[in-house]
NUNU-578557 format. One record per residue (C-alpha): residue in one letter; z, x, y. Coordinates in Angstrom, 2 decimals, padded with zeros to 5 digits. Layout:
<atoms>
ATOM   rest        pz        px        py
ATOM      A         Z         X         Y
...
</atoms>
This chain:
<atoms>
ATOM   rest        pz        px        py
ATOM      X   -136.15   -182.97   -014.84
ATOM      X   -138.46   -180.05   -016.03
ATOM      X   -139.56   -181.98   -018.57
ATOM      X   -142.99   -182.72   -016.95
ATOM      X   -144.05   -179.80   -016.22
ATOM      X   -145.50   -176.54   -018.41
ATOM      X   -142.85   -173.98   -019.75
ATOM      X   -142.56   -171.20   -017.23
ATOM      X   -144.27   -168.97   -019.61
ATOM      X   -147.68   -171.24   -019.72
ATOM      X   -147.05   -172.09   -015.69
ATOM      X   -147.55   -168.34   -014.95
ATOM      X   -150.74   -167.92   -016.20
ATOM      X   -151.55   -171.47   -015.29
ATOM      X   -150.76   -170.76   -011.40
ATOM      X   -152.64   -167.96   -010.67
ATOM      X   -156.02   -169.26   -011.80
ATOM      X   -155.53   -172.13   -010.03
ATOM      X   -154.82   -170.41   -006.92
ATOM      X   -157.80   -168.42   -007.38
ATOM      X   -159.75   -172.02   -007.48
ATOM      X   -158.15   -173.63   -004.44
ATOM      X   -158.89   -170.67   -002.73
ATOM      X   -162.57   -170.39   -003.85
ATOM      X   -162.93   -173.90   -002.23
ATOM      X   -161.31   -173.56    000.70
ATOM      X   -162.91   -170.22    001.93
ATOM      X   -166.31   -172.06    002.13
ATOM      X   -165.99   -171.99    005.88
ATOM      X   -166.41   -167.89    005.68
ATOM      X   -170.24   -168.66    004.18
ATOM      X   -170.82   -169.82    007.52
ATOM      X   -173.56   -167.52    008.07
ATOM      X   -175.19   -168.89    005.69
ATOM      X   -175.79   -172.16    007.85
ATOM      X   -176.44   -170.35    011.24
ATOM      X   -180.07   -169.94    011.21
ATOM      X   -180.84   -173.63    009.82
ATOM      X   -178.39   -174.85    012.24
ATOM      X   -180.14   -173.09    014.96
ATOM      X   -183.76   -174.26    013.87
ATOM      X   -182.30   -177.73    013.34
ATOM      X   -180.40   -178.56    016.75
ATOM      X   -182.33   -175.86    019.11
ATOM      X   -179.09   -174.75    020.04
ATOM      X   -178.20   -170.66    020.54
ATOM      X   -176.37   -168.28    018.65
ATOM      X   -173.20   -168.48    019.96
ATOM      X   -173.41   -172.59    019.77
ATOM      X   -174.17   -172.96    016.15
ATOM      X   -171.04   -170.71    015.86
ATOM      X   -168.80   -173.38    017.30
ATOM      X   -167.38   -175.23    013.70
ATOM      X   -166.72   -171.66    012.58
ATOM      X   -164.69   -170.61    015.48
ATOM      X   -162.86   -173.81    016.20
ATOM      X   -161.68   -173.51    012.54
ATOM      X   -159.78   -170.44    013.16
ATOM      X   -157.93   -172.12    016.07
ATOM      X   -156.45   -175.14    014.15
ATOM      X   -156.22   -173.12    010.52
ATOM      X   -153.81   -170.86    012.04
ATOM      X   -152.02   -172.83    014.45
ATOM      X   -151.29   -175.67    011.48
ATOM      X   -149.83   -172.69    010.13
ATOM      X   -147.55   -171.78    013.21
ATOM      X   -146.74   -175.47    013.48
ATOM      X   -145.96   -175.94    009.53
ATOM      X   -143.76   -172.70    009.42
ATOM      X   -141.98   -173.92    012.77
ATOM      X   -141.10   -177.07    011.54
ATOM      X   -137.50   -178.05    011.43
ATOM      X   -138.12   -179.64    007.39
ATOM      X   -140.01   -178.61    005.06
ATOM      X   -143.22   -180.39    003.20
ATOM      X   -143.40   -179.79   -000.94
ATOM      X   -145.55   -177.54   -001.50
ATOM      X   -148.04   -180.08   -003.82
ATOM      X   -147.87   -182.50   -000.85
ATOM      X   -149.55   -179.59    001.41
ATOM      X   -152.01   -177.99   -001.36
ATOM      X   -153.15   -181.85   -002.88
ATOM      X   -152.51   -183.34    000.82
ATOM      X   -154.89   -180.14    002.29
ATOM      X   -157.83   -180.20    000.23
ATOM      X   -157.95   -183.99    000.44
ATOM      X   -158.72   -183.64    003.83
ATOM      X   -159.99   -180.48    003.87
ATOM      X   -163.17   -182.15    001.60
ATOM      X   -163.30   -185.13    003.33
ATOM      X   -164.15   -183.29    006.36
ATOM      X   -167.08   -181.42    004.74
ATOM      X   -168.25   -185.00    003.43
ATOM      X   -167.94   -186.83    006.49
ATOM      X   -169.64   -183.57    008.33
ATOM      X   -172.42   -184.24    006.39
ATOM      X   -173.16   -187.66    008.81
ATOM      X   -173.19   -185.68    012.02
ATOM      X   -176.79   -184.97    011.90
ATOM      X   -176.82   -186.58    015.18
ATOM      X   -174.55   -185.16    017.26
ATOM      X   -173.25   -181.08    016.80
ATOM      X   -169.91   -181.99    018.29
ATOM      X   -168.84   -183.93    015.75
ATOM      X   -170.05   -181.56    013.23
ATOM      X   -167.55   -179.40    015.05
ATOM      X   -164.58   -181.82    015.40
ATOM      X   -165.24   -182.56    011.66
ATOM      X   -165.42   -178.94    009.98
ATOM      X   -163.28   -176.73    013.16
ATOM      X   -160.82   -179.51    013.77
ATOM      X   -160.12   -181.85    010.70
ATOM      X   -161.39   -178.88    007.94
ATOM      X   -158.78   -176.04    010.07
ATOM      X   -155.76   -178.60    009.71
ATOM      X   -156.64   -179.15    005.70
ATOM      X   -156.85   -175.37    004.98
ATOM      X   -153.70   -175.04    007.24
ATOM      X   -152.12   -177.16    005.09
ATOM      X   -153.22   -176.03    001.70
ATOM      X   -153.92   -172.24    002.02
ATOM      X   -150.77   -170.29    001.86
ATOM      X   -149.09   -172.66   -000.98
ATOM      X   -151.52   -170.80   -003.72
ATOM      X   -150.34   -167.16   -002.09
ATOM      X   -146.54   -168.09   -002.17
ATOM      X   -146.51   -169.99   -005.41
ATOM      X   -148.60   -166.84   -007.23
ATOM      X   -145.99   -164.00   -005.27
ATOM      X   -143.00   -165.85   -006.40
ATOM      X   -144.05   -165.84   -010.23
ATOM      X   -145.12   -162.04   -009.71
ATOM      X   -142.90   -160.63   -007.85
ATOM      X   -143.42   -156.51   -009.04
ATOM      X   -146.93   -156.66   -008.13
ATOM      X   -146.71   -158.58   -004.64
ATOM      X   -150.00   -156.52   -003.51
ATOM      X   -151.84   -157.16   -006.34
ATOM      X   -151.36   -160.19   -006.85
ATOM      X   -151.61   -161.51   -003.19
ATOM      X   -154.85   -159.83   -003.13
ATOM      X   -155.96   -161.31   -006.33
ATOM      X   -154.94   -164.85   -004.76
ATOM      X   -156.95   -164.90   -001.39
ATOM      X   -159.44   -163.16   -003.38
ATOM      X   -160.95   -166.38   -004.00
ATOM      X   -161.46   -167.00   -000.07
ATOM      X   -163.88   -164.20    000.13
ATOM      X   -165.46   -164.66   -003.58
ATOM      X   -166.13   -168.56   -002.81
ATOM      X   -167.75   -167.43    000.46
ATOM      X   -170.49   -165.43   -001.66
ATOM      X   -170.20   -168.24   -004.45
ATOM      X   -170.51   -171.21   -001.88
ATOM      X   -172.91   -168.54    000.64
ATOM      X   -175.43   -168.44   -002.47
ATOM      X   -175.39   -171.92   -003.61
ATOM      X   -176.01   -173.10    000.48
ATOM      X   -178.93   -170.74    000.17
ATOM      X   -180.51   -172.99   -002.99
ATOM      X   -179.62   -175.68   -001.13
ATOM      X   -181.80   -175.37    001.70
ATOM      X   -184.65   -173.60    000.49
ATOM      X   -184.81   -176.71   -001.65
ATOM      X   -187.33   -179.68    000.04
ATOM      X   -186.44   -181.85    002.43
ATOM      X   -182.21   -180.50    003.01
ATOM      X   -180.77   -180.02    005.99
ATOM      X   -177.65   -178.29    006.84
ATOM      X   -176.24   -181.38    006.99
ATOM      X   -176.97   -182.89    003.45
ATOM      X   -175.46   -179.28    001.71
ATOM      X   -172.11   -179.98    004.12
ATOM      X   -171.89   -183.23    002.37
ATOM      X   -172.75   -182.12   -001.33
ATOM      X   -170.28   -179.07   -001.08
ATOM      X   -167.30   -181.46    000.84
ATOM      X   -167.80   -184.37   -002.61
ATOM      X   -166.59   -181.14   -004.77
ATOM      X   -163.99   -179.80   -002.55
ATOM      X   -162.31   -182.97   -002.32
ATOM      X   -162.01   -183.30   -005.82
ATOM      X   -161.38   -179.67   -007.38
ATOM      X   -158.54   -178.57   -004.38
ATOM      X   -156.06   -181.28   -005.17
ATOM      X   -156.27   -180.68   -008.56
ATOM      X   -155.92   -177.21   -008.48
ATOM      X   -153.19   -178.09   -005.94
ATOM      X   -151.33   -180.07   -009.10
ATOM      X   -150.34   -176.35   -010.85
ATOM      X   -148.49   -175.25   -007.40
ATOM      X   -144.70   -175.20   -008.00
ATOM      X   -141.91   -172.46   -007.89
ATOM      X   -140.69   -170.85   -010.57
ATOM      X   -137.10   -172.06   -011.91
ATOM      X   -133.98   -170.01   -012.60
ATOM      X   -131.14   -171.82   -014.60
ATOM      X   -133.31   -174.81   -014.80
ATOM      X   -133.08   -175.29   -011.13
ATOM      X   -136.12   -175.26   -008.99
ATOM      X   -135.85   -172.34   -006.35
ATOM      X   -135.61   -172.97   -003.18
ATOM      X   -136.09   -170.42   -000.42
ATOM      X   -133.86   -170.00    002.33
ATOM      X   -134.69   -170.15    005.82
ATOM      X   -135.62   -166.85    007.89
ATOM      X   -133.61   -167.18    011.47
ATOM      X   -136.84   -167.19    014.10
ATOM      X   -135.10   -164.37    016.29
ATOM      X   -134.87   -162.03    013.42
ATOM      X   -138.03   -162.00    012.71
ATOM      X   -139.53   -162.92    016.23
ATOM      X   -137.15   -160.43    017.88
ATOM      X   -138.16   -157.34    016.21
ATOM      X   -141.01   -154.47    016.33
ATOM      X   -142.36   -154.61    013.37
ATOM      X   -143.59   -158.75    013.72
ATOM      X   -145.40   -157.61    016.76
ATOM      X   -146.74   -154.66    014.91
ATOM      X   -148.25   -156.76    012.13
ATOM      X   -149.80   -159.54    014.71
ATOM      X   -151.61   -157.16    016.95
ATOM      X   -153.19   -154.93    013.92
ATOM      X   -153.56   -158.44    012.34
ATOM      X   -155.27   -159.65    015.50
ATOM      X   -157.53   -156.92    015.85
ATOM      X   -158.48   -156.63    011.82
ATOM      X   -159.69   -160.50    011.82
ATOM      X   -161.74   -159.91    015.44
ATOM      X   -163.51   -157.21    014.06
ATOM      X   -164.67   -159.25    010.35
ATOM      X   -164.60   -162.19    011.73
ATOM      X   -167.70   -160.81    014.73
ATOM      X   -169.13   -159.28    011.39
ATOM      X   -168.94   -162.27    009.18
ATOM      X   -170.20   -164.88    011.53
ATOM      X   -172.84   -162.57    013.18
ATOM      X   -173.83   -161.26    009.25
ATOM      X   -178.01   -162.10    009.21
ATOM      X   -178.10   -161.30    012.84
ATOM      X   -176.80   -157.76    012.98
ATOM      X   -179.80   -155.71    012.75
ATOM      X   -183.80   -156.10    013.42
ATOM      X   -183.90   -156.58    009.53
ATOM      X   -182.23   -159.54    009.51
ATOM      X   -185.29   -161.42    008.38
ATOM      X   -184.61   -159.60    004.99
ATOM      X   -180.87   -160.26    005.05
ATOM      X   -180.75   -163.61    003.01
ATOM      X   -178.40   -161.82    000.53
ATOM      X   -176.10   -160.14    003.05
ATOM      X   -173.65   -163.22    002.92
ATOM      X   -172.97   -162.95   -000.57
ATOM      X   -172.78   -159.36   -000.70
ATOM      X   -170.26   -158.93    002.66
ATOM      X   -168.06   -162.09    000.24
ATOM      X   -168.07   -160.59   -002.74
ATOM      X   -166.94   -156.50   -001.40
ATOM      X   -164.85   -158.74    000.71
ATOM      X   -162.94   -160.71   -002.72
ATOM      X   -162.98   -156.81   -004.69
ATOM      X   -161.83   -155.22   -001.38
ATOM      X   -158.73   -158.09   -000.94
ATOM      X   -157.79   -156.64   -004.81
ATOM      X   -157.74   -153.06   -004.34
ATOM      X   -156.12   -152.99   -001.03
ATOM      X   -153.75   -154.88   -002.21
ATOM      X   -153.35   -152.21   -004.88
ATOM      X   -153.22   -149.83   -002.78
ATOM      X   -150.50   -151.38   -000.40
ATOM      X   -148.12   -151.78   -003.64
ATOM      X   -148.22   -148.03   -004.18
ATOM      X   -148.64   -146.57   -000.37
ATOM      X   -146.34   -149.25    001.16
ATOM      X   -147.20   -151.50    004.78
ATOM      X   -147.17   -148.71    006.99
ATOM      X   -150.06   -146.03    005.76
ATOM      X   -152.19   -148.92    003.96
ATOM      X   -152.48   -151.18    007.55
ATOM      X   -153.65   -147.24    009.37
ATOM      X   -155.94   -146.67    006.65
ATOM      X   -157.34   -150.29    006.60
ATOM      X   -158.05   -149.76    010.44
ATOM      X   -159.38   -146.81    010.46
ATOM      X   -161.74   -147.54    008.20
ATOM      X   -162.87   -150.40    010.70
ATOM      X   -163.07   -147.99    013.11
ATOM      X   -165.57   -145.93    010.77
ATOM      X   -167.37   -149.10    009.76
ATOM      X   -167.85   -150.50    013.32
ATOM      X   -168.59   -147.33    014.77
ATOM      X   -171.60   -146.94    012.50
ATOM      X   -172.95   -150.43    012.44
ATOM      X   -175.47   -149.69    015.79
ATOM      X   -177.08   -146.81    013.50
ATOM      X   -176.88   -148.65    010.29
ATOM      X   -177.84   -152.04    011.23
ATOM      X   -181.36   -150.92    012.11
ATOM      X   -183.19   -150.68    008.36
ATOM      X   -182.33   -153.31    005.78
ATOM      X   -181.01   -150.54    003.41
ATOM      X   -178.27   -149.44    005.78
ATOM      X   -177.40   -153.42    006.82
ATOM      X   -176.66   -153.73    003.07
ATOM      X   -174.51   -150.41    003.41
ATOM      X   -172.76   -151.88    006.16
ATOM      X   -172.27   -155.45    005.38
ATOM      X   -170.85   -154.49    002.04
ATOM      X   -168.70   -151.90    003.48
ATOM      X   -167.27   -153.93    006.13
ATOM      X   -166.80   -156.75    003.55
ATOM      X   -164.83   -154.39    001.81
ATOM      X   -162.44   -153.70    004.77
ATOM      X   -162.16   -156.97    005.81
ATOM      X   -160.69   -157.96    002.62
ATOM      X   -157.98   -155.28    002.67
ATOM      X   -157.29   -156.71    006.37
ATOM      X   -156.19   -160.00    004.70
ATOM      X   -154.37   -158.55    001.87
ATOM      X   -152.27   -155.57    003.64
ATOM      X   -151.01   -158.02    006.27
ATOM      X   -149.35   -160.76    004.18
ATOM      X   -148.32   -157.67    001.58
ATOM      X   -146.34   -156.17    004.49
ATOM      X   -144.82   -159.49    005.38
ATOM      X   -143.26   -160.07    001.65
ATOM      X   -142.03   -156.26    001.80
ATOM      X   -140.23   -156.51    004.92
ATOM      X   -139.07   -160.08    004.97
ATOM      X   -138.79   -161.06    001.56
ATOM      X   -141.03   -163.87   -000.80
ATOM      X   -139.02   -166.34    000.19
ATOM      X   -139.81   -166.16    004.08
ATOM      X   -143.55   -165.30    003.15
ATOM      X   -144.75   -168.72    004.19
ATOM      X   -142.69   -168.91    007.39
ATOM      X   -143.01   -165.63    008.80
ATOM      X   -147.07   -165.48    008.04
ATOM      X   -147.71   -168.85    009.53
ATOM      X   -146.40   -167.19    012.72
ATOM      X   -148.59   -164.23    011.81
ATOM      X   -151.35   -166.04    011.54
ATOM      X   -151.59   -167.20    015.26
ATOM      X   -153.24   -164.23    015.98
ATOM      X   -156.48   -165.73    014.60
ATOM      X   -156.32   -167.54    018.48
ATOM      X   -157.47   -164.30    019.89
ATOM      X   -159.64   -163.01    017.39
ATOM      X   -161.69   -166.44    016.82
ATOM      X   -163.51   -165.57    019.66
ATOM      X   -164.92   -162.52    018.66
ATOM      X   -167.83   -164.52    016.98
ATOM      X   -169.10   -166.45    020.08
ATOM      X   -168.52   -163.74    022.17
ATOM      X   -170.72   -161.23    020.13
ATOM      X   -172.95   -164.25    019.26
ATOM      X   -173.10   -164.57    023.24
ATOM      X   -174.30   -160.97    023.82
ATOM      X   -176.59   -160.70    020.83
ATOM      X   -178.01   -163.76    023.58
ATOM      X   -178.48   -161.46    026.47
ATOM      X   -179.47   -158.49    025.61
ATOM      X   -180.65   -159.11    021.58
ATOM      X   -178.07   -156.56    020.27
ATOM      X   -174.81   -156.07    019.03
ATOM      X   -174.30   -152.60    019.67
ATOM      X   -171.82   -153.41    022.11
ATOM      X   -169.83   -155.44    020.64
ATOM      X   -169.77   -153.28    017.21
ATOM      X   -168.54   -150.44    019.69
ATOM      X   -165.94   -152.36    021.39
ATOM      X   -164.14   -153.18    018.26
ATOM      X   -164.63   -149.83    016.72
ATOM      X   -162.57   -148.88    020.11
ATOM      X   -159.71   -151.35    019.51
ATOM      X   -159.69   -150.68    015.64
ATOM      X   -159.11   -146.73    016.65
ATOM      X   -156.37   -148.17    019.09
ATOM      X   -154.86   -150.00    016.53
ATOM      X   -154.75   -147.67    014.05
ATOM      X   -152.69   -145.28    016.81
ATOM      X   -149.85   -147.78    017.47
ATOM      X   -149.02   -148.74    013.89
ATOM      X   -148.82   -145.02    013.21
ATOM      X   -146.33   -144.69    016.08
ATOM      X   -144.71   -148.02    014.84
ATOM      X   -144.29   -146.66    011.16
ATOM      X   -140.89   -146.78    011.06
ATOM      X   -140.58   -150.04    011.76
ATOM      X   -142.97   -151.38    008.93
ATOM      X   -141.24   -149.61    006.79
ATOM      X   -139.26   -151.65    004.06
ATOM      X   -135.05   -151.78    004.37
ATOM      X   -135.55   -149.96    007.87
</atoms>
């Protein structure tokens, strides 16, 4: 029955690359940034408009997460990753005919692009875990590295794109969809389990209550929650931060790429310090970070500081998380228990309109910056307290 597929020796190293790939594709939504000014100059609409596609997608991403991991069956894993980034493409393509109307450039990159990278994105994480299983941190990190590394890839070539003559936002939506519907499913192809006795693995179902029911779940989601507000406000606001921003065409890039090496090394770090004192030190280095952005953001020299600083934390926000989930629950509930996990992207997607809203009013985000700094101290405090309960075979 194997028969079709690579040994597992040539599967191994065939897996991880292509994780790497889908993941490079389907973090093109994090180069948002990159699209906010021509967006704004193209529709006349504010800040905190433009960032509507961005923050609708981290409604449905997550919550096709919650609703995949909740389901009562479960979907093969190369029906979601080839089933995904069909649709996940087809919504950049078909983005690219919404010239007309900004809604539908919503409905087609928030609504139809979150459900594709719902579907698709945590089959390359699992699949790479369960064929590495001593180096869960490292390798998760190097897995969703690609989502931060294609948002500096995809960031730059959007940049080319529309300095070029005559493109709009709208035409580089459409070039960029016509390659991620063809290189995701493909990639998608390598995604299968490793085997044991010729068998096929199959994981075993995590009961909802043990998991749901305990401390260290609602731990993880609130320093999860607060983690993603704080890049996400960063991310989306990038070329907006500071009175230099019209010198900050190369911020998106550089916050992606310290965000991709950041996702590595945390996740480095978490295999040797363990959940616990990686998720404090990840937060209280966004403390730090935020903080300091009001002083920083003021030159063009310290918004490079800070964007590739915070790019560097954010990464380690999306690599210490899922890390601590396969610790304390085990590879084989990784999928379930982060899809839950992952709902706490529906309170930190608004953190971009709502800083995007008071850069608006008063032409700042000094506020903002300071409020999260506030809840990333806060957060910081609890998991400490909580420590024991992140701890693995508590």
């Amino acid at each position: 029955m194997l028969s079709a597929f690579p040994s597992d020796r040539a599967a191994r190293w065939l897996v991880l690359p292509a994780a790497v790939l889908m993941q490079v594709c389907l973090g093109a939504t994090y180069s948002w940034a990159a699209y906010v000014g021509a967006l704004r100059e193209a529709t006349g609409l504010g800040q905190a408009a433009v960032q509507a596609p961005y923050a609708v997608f981290y409604y449905v991403f997550p919550m096709t997460m919650a609703v995949l991991a909740s389901m009562p069956f479960r979907l093969p894993r190369r029906a979601k990753a080839v089933g995904g980034g069909l649709l996940f493409g087809a919504s950049w393509v078909a983005a690219g005919f919404t010239a007309a109307d900004f809604r539908l450039t919503t409905l087609c990159i928030g609504v139809l692009g979150g459900i594709g990278a719902g579907l698709a994105y945590l089959v390359p994480v699992a699949t790479a875990v369960a064929w590495f299983p001593r180096h869960k941190g490292l390798v998760t990190g190097i897995a969703v590295a690609g989502f931060g590394g294609g948002a500096a890839l995809l960031g730059t070539v959007a940049d080319h794109l529309l300095a070029r003559p005559g493109w709009t936002p709208h035409d580089v939506l459409r070039s960029l969809g016509m390659v991620f519907v063809v290189v995701v499913p493909l990639a998608g192809l390598a995604m299968r389990q490793p085997s044991a006795g010729g068998t096929m693995l199959v994981a075993p179902r995590v009961p909802v209550r043990e998991v749901l029911g305990g401390r260290a779940f609602w731990t993880l989601f609130m320093t999860f929650s607060v983690g993603l507000a704080a890049g996400l406000a960063v991310n989306g606001n990038l070329r907006q931060l500071g009175q230099a921003a019209a010198g900050a065409v190369s911020l998106v890039p550089l916050f992606a790429l310290c965000n991709a090496a950041g996702r590595i090394l945390w996740g480095a770090i978490a295999d040797r310090t363990g959940p616990a004192a990686s998720i404090v030190a990840n937060l209280a280095a966004w403390a730090l970070m935020l903080a300091a952005g009001p002083f920083l953001t003021g030159s063009l020299e310290g918004l490079r500081i800070f964007a590739a600083a915070a790019g560097f934390v954010y990464g380690g926000v999306l690599v210490v998380h899922p890390s601590a989930v396969v610790r304390l629950w085990g590879p084989d509930a990784f999928t379930r228990v982060y899809g839950w996990l992952a709902t706490g992207h529906f309170l930190s997607a608004m953190a971009p309109p709502l800083a995007g809203w008071a850069f608006d009013r008063t032409g700042s985000f000094a506020l903002p910056l300071l409020a999260l700094a506030g809840m990333a101290a806060v957060a910081a405090g609890i998991a400490w307290a909580a420590r024991a309960s992140l701890s693995p075979g508590r």
